[in-house]
PQR file with spaces between the fields and no chain letter, atoms N, CA, C, O and H, PARSE charges and radii, in Angstrom:
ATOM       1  N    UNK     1      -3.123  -20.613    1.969 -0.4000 1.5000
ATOM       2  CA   UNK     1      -2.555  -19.292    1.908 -0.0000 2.0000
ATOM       3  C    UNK     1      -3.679  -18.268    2.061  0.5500 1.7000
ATOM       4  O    UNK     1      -4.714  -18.657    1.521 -0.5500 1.4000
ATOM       5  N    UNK     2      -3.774  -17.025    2.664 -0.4000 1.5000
ATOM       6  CA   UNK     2      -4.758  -16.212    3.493 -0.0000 2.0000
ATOM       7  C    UNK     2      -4.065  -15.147    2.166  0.5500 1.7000
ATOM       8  O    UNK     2      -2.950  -15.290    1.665 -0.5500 1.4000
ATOM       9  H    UNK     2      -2.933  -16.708    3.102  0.4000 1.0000
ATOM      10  N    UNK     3      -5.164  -14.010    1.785 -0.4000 1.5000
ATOM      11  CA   UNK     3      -4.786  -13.149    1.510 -0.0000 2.0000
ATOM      12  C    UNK     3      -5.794  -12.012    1.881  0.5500 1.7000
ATOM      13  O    UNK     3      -6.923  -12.344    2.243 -0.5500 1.4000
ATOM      14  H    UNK     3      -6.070  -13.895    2.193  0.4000 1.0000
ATOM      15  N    UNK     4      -5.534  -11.004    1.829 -0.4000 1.5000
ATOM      16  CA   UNK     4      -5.391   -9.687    2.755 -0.0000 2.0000
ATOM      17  C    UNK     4      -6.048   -8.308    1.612  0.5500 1.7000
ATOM      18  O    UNK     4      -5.399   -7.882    0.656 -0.5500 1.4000
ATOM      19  H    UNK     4      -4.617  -10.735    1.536  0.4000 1.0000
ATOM      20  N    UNK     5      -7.122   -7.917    1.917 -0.4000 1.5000
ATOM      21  CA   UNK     5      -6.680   -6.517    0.943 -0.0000 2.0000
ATOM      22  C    UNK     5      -7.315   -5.353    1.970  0.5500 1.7000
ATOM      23  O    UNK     5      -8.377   -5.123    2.549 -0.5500 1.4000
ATOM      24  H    UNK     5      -7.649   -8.263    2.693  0.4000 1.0000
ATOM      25  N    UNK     6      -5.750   -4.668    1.794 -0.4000 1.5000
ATOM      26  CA   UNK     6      -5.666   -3.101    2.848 -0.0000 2.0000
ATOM      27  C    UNK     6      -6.187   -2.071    2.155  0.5500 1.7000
ATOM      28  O    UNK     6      -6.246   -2.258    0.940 -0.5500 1.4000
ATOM      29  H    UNK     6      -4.888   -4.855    1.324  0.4000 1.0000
ATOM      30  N    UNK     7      -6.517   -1.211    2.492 -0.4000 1.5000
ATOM      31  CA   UNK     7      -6.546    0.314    1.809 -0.0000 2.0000
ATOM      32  C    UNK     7      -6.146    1.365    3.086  0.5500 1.7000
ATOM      33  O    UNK     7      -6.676    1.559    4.181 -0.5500 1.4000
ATOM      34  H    UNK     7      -6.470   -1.059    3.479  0.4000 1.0000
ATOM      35  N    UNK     8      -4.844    2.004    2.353 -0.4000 1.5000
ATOM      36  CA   UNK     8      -4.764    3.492    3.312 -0.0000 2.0000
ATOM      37  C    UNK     8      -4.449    4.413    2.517  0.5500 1.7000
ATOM      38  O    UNK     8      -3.463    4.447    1.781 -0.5500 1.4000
ATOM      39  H    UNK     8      -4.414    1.846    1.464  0.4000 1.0000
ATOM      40  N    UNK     9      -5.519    5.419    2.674 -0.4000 1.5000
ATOM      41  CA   UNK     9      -5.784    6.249    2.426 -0.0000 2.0000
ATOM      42  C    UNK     9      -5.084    7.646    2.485  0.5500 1.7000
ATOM      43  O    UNK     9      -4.751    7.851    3.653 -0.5500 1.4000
ATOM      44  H    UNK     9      -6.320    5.391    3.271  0.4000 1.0000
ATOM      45  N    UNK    10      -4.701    8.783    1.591 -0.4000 1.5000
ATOM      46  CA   UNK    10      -4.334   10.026    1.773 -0.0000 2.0000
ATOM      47  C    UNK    10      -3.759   10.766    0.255  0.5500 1.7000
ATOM      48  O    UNK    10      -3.896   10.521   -0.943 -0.5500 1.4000
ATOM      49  H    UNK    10      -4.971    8.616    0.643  0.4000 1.0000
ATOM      50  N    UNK    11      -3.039   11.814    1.099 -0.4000 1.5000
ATOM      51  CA   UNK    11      -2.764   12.781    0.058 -0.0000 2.0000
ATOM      52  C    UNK    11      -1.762   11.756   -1.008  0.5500 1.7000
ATOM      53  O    UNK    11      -1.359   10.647   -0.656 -0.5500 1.4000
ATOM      54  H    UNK    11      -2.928   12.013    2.073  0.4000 1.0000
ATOM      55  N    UNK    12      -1.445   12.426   -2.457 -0.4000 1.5000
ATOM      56  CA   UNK    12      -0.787   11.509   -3.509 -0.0000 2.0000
ATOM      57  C    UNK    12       0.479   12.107   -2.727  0.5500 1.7000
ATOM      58  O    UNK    12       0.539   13.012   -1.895 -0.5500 1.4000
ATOM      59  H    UNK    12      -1.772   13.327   -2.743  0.4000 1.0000
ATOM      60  N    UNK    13       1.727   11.075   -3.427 -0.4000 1.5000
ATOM      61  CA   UNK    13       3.368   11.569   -2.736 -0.0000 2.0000
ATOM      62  C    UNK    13       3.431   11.744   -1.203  0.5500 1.7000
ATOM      63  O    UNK    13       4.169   12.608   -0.728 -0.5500 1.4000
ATOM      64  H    UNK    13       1.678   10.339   -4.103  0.4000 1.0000
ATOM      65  N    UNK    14       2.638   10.909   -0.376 -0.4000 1.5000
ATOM      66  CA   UNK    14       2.926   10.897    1.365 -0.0000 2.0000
ATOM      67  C    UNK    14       3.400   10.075    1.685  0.5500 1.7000
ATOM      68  O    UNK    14       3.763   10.288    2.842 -0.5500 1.4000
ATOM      69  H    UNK    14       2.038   10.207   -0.761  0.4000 1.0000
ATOM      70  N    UNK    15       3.768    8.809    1.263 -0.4000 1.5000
ATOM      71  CA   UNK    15       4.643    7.590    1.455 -0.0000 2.0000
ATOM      72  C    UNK    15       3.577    6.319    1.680  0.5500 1.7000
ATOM      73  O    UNK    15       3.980    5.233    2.095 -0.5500 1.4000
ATOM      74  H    UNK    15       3.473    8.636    0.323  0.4000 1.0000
ATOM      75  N    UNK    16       2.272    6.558    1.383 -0.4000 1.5000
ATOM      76  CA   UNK    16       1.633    5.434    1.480 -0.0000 2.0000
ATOM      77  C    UNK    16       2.057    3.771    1.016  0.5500 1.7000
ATOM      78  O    UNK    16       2.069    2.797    1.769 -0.5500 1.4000
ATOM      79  H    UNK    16       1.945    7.441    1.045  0.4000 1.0000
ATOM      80  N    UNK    17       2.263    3.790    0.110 -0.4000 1.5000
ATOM      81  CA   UNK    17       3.221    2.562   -0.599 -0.0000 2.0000
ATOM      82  C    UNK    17       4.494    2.377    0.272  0.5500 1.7000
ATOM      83  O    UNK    17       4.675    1.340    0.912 -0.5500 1.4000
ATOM      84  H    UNK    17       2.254    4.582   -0.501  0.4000 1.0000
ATOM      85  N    UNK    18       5.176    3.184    0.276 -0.4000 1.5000
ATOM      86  CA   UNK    18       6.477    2.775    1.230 -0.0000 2.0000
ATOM      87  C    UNK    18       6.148    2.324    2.905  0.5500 1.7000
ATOM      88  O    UNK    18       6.819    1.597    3.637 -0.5500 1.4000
ATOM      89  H    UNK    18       5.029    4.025   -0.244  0.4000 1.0000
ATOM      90  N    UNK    19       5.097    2.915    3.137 -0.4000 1.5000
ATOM      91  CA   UNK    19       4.750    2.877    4.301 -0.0000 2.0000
ATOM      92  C    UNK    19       4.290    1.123    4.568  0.5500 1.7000
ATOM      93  O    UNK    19       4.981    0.371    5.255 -0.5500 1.4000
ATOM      94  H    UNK    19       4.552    3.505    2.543  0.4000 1.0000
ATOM      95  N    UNK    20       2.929    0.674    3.837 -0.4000 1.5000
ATOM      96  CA   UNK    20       2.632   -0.847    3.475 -0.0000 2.0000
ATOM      97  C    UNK    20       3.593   -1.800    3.471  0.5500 1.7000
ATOM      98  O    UNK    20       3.558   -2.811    4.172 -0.5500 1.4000
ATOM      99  H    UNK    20       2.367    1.285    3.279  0.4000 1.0000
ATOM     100  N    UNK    21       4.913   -1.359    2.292 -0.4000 1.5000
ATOM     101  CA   UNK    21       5.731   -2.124    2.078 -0.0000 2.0000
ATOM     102  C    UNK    21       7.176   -2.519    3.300  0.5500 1.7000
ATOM     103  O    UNK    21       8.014   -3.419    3.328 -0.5500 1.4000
ATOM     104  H    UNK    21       4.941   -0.538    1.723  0.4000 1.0000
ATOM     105  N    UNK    22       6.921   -1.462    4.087 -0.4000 1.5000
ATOM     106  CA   UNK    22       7.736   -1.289    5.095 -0.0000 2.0000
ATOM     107  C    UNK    22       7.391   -2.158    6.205  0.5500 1.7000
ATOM     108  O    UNK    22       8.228   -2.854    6.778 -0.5500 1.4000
ATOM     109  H    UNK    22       6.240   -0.730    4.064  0.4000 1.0000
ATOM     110  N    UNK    23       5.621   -2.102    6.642 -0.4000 1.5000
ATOM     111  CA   UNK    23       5.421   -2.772    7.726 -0.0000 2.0000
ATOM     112  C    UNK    23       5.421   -4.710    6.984  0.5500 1.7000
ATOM     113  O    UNK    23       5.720   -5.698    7.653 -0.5500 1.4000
ATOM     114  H    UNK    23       4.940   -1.537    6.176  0.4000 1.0000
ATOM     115  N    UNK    24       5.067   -4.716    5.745 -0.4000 1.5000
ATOM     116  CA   UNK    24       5.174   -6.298    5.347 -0.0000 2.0000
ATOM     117  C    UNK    24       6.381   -7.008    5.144  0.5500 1.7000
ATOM     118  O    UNK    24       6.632   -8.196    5.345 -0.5500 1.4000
ATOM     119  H    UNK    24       4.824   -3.912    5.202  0.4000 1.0000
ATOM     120  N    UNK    25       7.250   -5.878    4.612 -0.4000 1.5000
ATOM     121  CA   UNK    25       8.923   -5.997    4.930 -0.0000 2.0000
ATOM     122  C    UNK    25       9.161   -6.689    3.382  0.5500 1.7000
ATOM     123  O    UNK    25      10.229   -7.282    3.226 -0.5500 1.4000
ATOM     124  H    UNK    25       7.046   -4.913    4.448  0.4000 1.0000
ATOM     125  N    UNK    26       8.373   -6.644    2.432 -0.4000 1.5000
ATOM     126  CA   UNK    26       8.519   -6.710    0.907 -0.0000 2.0000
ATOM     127  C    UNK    26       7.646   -5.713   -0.019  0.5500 1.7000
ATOM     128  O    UNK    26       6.554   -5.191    0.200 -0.5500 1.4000
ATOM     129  H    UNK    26       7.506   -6.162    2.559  0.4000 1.0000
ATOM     130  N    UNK    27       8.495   -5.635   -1.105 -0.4000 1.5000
ATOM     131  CA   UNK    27       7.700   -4.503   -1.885 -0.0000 2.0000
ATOM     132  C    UNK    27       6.105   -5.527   -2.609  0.5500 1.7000
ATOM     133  O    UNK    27       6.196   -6.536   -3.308 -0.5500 1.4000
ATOM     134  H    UNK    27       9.383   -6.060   -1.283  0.4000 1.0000
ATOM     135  N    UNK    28       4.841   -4.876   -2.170 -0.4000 1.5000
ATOM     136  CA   UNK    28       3.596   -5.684   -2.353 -0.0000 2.0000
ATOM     137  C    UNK    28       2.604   -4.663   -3.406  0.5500 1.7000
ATOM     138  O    UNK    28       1.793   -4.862   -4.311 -0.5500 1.4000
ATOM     139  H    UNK    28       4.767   -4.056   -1.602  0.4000 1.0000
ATOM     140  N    UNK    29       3.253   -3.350   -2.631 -0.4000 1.5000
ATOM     141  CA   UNK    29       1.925   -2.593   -3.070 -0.0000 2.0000
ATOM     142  C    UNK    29       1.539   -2.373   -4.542  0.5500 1.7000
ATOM     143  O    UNK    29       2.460   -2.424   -5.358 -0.5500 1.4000
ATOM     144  H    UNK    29       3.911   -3.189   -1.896  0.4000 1.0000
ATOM     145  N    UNK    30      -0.076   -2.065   -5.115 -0.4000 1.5000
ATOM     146  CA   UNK    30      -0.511   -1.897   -6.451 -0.0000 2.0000
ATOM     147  C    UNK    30      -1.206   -0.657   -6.232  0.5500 1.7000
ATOM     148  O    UNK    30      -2.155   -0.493   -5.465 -0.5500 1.4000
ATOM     149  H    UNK    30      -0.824   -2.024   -4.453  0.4000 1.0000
ATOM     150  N    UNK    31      -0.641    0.228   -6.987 -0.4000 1.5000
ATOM     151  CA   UNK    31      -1.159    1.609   -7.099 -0.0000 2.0000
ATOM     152  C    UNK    31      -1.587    1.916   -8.452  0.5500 1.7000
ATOM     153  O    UNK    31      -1.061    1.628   -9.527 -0.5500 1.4000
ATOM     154  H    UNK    31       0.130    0.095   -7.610  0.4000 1.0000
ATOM     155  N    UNK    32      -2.678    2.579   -8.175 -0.4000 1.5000
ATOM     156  CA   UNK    32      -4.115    2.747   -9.274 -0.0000 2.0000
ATOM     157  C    UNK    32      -4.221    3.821   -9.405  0.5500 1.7000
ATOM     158  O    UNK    32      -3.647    4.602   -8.644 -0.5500 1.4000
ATOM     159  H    UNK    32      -3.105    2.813   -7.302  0.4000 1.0000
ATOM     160  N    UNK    33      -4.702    4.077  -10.035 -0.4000 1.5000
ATOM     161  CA   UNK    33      -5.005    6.050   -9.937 -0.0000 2.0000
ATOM     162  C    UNK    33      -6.251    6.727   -9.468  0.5500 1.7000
ATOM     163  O    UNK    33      -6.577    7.851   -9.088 -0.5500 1.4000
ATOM     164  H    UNK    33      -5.168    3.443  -10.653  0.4000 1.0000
ATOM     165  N    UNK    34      -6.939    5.285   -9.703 -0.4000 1.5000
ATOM     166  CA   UNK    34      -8.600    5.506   -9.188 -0.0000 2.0000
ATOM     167  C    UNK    34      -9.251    4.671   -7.728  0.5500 1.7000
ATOM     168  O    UNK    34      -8.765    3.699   -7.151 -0.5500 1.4000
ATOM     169  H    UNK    34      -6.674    4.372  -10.012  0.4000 1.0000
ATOM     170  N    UNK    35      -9.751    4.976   -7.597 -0.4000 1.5000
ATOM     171  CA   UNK    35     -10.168    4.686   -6.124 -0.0000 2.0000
ATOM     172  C    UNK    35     -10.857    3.048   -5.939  0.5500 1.7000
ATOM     173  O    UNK    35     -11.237    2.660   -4.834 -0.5500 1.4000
ATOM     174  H    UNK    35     -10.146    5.766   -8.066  0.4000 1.0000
């Protein structure tokens, strides 16, 4: 099993998470508050 770690970057509330979860086609993402 391969695993993967993305980062995309931007303003907070732009759809980043939905965006990830959209192109993998399951909800994956872990959101942090810190960088």
């Amino acid at each position: 099993m391969k695993s993967s770690f993305i980062s995309i970057m931007g303003r907070p509330s732009a759809g980043k998470s939905t965006l990830l979860n959209k192109i993998c086609g399951e909800k994956i993402s872990i959101i942090a508050p810190t960088p």
